[in-house]
GUZAMAR-501807 format. One record per residue (C-alpha): residue number from 1; residue in three letters; x, y, z. Coordinates in nm, 3 decimals, decimal comma. Example, Ala and Ser with C-alpha at 12.3 -4.5 7.8 and 13.67 -1.06 7.14 Angstrom:
<rs>
[1; ALA; [1,230; -0,450; 0,780]]
[2; SER; [1,367; -0,106; 0,714]]
</rs>
This chain:
<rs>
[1; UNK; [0,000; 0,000; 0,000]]
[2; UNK; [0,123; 0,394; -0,022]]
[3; UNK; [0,339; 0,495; 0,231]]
[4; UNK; [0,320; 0,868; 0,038]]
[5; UNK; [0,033; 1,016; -0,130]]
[6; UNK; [-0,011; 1,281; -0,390]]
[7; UNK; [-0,306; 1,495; -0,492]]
[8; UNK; [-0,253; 1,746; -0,726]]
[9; UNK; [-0,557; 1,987; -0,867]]
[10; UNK; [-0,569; 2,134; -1,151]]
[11; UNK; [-0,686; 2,456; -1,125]]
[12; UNK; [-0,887; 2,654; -1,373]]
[13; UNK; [-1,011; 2,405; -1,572]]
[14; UNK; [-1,194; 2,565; -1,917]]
[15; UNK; [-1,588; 2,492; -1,915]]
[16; UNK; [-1,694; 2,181; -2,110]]
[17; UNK; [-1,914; 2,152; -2,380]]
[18; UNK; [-2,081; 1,846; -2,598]]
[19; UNK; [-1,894; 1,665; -2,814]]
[20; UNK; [-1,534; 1,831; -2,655]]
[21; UNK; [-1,227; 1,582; -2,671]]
[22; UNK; [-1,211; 1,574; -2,268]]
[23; UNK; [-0,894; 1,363; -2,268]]
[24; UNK; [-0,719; 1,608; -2,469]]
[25; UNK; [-0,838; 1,914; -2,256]]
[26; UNK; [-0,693; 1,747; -1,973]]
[27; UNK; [-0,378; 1,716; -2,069]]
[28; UNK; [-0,391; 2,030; -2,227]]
[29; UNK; [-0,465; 2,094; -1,851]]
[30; UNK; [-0,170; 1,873; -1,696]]
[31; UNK; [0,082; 2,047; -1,969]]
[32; UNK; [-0,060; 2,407; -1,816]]
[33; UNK; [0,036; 2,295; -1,498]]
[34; UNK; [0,354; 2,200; -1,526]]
[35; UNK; [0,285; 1,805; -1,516]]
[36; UNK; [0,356; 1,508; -1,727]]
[37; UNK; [0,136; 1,160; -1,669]]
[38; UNK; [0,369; 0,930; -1,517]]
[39; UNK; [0,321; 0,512; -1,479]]
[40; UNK; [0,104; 0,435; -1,184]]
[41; UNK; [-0,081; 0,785; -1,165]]
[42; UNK; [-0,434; 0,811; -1,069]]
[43; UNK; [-0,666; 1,060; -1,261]]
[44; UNK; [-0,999; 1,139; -1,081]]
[45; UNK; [-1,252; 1,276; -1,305]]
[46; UNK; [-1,566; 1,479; -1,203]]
[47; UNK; [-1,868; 1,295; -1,318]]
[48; UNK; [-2,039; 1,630; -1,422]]
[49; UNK; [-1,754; 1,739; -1,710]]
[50; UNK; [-1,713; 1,338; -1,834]]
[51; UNK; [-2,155; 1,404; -1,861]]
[52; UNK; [-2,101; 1,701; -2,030]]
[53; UNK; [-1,889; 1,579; -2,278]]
[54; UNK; [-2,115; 1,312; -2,377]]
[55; UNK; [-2,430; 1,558; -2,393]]
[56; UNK; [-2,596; 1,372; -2,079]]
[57; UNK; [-2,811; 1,670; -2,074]]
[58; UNK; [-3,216; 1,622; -2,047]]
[59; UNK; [-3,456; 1,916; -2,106]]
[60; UNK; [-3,745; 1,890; -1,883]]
[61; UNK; [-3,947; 2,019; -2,153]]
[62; UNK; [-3,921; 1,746; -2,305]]
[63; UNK; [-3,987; 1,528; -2,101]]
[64; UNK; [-4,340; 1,331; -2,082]]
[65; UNK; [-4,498; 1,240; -1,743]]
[66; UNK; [-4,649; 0,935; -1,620]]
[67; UNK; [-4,899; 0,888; -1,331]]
[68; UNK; [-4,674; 0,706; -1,118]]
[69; UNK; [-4,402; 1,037; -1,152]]
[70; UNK; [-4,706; 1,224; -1,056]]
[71; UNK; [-4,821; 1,066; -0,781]]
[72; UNK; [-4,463; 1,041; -0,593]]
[73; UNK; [-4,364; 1,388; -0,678]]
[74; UNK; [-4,637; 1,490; -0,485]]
[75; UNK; [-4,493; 1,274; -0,208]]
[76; UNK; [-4,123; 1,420; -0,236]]
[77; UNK; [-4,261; 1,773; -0,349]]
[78; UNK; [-4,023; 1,753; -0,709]]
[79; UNK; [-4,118; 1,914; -1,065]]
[80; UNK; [-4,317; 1,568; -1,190]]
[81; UNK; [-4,106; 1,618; -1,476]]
[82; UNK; [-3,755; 1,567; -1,295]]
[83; UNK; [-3,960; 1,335; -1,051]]
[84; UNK; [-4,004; 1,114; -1,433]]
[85; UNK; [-3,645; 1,150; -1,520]]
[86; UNK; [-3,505; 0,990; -1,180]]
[87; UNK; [-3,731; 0,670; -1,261]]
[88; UNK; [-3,619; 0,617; -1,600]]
[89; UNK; [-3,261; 0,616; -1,477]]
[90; UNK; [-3,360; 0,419; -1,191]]
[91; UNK; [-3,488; 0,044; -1,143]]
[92; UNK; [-3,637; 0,090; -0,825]]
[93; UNK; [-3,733; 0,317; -0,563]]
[94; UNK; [-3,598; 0,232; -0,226]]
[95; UNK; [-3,699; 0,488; 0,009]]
[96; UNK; [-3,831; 0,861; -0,052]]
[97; UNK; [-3,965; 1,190; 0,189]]
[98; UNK; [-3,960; 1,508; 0,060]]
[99; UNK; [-3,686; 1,626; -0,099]]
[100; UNK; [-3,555; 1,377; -0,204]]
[101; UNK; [-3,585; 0,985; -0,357]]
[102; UNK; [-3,314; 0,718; -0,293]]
[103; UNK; [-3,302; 0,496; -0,599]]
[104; UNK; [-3,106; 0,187; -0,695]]
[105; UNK; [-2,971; 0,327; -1,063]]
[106; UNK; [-2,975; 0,152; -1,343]]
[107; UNK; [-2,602; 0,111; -1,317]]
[108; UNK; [-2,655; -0,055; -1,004]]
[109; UNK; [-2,538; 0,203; -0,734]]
[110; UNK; [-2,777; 0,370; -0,492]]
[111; UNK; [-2,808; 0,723; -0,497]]
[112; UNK; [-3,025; 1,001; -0,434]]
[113; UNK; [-3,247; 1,160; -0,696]]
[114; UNK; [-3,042; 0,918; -0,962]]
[115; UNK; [-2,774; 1,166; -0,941]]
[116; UNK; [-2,926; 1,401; -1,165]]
[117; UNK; [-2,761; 1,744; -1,083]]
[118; UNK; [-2,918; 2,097; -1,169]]
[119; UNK; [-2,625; 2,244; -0,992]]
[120; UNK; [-2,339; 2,484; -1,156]]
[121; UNK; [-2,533; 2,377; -1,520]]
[122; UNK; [-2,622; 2,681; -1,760]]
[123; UNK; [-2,984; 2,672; -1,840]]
[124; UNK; [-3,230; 2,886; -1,978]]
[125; UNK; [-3,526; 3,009; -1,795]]
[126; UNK; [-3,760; 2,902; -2,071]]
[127; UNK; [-3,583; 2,561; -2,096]]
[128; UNK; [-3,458; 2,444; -1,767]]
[129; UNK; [-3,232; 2,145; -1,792]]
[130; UNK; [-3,067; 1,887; -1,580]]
[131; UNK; [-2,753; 1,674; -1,609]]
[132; UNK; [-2,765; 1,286; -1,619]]
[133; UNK; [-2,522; 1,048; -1,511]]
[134; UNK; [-2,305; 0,882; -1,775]]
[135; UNK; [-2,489; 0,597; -1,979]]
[136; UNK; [-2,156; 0,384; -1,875]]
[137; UNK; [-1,931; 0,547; -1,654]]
[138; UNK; [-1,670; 0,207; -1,672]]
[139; UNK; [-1,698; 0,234; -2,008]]
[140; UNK; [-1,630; 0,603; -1,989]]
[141; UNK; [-1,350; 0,607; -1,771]]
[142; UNK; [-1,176; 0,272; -1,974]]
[143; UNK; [-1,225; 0,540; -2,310]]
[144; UNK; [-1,049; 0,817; -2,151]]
[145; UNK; [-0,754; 0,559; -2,003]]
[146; UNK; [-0,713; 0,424; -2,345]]
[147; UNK; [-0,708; 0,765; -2,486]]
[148; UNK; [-0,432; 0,884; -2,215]]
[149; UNK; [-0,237; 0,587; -2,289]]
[150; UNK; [-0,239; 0,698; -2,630]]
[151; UNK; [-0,131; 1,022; -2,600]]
[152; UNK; [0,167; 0,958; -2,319]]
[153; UNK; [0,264; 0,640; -2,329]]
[154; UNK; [0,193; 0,615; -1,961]]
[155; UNK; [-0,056; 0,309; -1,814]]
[156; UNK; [-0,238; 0,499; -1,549]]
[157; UNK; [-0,565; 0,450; -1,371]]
[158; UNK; [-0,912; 0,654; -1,425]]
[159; UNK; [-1,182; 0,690; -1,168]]
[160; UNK; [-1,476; 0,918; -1,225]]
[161; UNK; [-1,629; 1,014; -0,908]]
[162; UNK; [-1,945; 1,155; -0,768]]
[163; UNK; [-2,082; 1,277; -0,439]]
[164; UNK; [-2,363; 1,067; -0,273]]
[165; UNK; [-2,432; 1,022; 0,133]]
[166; UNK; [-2,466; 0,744; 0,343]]
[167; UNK; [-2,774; 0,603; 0,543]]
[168; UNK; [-2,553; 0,582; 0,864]]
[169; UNK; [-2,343; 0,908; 0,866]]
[170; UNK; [-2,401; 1,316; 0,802]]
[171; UNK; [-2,285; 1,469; 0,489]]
[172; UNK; [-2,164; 1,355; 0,164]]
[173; UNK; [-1,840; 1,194; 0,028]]
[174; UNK; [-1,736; 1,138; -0,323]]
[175; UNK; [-1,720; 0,792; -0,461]]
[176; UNK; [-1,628; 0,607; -0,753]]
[177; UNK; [-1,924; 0,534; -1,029]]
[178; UNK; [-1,653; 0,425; -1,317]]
[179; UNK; [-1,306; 0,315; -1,321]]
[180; UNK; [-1,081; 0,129; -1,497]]
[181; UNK; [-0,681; 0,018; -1,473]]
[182; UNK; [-0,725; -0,127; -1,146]]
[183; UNK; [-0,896; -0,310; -0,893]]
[184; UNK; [-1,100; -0,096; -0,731]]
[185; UNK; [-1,209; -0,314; -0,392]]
[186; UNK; [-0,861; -0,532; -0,266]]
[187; UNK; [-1,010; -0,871; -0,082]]
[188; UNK; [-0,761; -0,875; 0,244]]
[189; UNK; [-0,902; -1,192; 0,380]]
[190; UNK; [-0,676; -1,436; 0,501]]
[191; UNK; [-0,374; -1,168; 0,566]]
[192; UNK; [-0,278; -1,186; 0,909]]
[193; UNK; [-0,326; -0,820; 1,184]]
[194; UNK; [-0,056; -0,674; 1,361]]
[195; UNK; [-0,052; -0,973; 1,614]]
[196; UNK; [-0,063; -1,315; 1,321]]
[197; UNK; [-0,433; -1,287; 1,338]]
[198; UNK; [-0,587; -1,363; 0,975]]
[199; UNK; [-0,844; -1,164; 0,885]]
[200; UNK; [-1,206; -1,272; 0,819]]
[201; UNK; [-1,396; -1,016; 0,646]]
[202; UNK; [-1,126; -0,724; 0,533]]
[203; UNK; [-1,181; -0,614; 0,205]]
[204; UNK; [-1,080; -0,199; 0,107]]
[205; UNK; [-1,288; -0,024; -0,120]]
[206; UNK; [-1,006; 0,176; -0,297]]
[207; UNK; [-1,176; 0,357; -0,584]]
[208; UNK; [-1,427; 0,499; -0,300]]
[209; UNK; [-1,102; 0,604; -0,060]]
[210; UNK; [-0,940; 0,795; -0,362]]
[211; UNK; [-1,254; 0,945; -0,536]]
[212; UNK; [-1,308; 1,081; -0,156]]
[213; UNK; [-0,991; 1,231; -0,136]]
[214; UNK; [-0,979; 1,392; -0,478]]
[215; UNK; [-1,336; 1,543; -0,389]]
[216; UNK; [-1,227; 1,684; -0,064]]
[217; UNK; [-0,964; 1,930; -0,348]]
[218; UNK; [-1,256; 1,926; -0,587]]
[219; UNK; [-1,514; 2,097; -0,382]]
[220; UNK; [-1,863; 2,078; -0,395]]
[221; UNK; [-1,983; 2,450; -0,528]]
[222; UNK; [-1,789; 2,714; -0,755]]
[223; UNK; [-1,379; 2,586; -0,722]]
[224; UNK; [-1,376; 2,441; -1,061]]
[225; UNK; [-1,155; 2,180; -1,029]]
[226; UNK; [-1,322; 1,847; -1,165]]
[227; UNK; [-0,956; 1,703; -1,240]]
[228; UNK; [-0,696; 1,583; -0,967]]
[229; UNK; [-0,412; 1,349; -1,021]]
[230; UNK; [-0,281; 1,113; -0,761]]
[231; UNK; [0,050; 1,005; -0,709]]
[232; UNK; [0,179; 0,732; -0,492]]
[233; UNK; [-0,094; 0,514; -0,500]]
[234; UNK; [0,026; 0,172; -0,617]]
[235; UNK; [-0,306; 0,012; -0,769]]
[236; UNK; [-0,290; -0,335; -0,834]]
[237; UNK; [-0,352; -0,372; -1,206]]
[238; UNK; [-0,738; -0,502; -1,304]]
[239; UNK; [-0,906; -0,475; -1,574]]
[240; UNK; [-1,216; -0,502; -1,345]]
[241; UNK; [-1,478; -0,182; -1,349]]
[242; UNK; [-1,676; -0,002; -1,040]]
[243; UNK; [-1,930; -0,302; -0,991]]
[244; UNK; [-1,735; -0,511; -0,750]]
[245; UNK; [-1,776; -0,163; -0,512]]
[246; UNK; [-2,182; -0,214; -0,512]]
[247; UNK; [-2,300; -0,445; -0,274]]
[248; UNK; [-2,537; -0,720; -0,347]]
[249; UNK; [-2,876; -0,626; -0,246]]
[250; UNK; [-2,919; -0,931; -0,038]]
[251; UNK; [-2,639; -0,854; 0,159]]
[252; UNK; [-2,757; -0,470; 0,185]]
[253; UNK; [-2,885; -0,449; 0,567]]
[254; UNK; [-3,007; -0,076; 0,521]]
[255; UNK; [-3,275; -0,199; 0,189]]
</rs>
């Protein structure tokens, strides 16, 4: 494991649009800053710019209601219309009050509201919008690797984080919805404690512990900095996504 970590924003990142090569403004980004991509690194990615890119974007507008969107937005007090956008990125509601309704996505993670964001997203007053998560944020995050590799020559890991909270603790964390390079839960069962004792039921959730720590640089309101590179990490190599982070739902004591 690291003995010495790394984190290393980068600051004043340009605003992304559809259809931008996101891979190439980030090293654009990394050359700004004085940094070259190295074996080994970590980049964490913002799931908001990797959505933006790929024109996740849903006008409400647009969208058409059902009577079950009706009836619980009336429950959580939502626009119907975002209320029908959380279900059809969802496959099932798992608990809901006002303000808010915590979903299992359809990429298997459970979040609140889907993850759909309205925040720090330029939208017009006669056509609100809302940001989706990405349609396949493993698949998005093994792209960009592939792409990196590409460009530097340097095998590196990708995570693409978000923020969500937990059902036993205030406040939210990031955590990792895509990766790919590494494995992103290490199974420590049957390594022995400080005193020869093997352990049982050990296992590290990785991606989660560094998509945390590049949020905590990343900030949560105007800092701008959806990129952060990690250094130190040592990863062992996978080419494993994000799923082996979501827990079965039998096993799920909170559902």
């Amino acid at each position: 494991m690291a003995q010495r970590l790394e984190l290393l924003a980068l600051p004043d990142f340009p605003l992304v649009e559809p259809g931008d090569d996101l891979a190439k403004m980030i090293l654009d980004s990394l050359h700004r800053s004085g940094y070259v991509l190295q074996q080994g690194d970590v980049l964490v990615i913002a799931q908001k710019i990797v959505s933006k890119s790929e024109n996740r974007y849903a006008y409400l507008k647009d969208v058409r209601v059902s009577q079950e969107a009706l009836d619980l937005a009336e429950k959580v007090d939502k626009d119907p219309r975002l209320v029908q956008l959380i279900l059809d990125e969802s496959v099932e509601v798992i608990r809901h009050r006002p303000g808010v309704v915590i979903v299992e996505h359809r990429l298997g993670y459970v979040h609140a509201n889907a993850g759909i964001d309205q925040s720090n997203i330029f939208s017009e007053l006669d056509s609100p919008r809302v940001l989706l998560l990405p349609t396949d944020a493993d698949q998005s995050a093994a792209r960009l690797r592939e792409e990196f590799f590409a460009s530097s020559g340097a095998e590196i890991s990708v995570i693409i984080n978000d923020s969500a909270g937990r059902a036993w603790r205030n406040g939210t964390l990031g955590f990792a919805i895509g990766t790919a390079g590494f494995e992103p839960v290490v199974d420590m069962v049957g390594e022995t404690d400080l005193f020869g004792r093997p352990l049982e039921t050990t296992s590290v959730a990785v991606g989660d512990e560094l998509a945390a720590a590049a949020s905590f640089l990343m900030g949560q309101a105007d800092e701008s900095v959806p990129v952060v590179l990690i250094r130190g990490a040592k990863l062992r190599k996978s080419e494993h996504g994000s799923g082996s982070l979501v827990r079965e739902k039998s096993q799920d004591l909170f559902r």
